[in-house]
C-alpha positions, 0 to 999 in steps of 0.5 A: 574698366572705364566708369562712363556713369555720368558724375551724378549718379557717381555722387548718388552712389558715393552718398549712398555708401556713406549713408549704409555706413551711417545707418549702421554706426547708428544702429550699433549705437542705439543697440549699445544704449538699449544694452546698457539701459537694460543692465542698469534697469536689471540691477536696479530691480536686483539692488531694491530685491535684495533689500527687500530680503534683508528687511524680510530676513531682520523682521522675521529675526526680531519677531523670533526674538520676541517670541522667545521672550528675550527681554523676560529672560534678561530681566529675569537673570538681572533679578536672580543677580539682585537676589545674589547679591541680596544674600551674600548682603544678608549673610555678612550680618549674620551673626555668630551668637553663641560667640558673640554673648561669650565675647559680651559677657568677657567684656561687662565690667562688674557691678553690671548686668546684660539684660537685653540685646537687639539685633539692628541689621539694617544698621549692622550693629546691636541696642544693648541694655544692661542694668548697672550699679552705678553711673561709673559702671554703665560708662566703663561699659561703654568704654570695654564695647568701643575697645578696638582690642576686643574686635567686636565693635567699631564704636559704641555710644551711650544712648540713655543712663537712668538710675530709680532707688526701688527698694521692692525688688532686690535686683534694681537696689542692687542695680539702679542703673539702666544704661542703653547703648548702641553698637557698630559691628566692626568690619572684621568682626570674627563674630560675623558668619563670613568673616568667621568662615573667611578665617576658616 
């Protein structure tokens, strides 16, 4: 078949193929861009959605959690864990007397008397007062009390001796002497109620 179109109208229509396959390039492109526009935009607003749940969530949580009162709770477990620790403190200082005034007594020397003891548990040792017959007997109270080998105290040092000649009362003129001395618990001192238990 002979083409007898004159070679314009030839090109107009070559050009006009080649333009229908332009517009379409274009179109598949544009439709592309808005595609791909719309996925980003989409998966924005999932991303700022889902952010907005988690701080929802978080707030939600922190409220539950003060309404529960957690911070009274642990305060009140740290308190209840003072006062434990308290007793047990308290306990380690308390002391088996009736032993006690045993080992006491097996220890005065002669010529010397007890007449007072004063628990000091701040200090975790005792104030004794004993009433002696002289300056030697008050002093070799003080050495029996320090003796590690009757494991009642760790040291004991003599706080006052004074001696006054009254004839009036029979006991002072047998024993002039007041002696006060101050005593330290030793650490493994049976006469204390958990070291006593402990050895049970």
């Amino acid at each position: 078949m002979i083409n007898l179109l004159p070679p314009d109208l030839k090109a107009s229509y070559h050009y006009g193929r080649r333009n229908r396959s332009l517009v379409r390039w274009i179109t598949l492109m544009s439709t592309s861009l808005v595609v791909a526009a719309a996925l980003i935009g989409g998966g924005y607003l999932y991303l700022a959605q889902e952010v907005k749940t988690n701080t929802e969530q978080i707030t939600a949580t922190t409220e539950q959690l003060n309404a529960q009162n957690l911070a009274s709770t642990q305060k009140q477990v740290t308190a209840i864990s003072n006062n434990l620790k308290l007793a047990v403190s308290v306990l380690s200082k308390e002391i088996l007397f009736s032993q006690l005034l045993k080992q006491l007594a097996s220890v005065t020397p002669n010529n010397t008397i007890l007449t007072n003891l004063t628990i000091a548990q701040a200090q975790g040792g005792v104030d004794v007062t004993a009433q002696t017959a002289n300056y030697d007997a008050a002093t070799q109270l003080q050495v029996n009390l320090a003796d590690p080998k009757n494991k009642i105290f760790s040291k004991a040092d003599i706080v006052s001796i004074s001696c006054t000649n009254t004839g009036g009362n029979p006991l002072a003129a047998k024993y002039p002497c007041t002696a006060t001395l101050r005593a330290l618990f030793a650490t493994d001192n049976p006469f204390l109620f958990i070291n006593s238990g402990a050895k049970k």
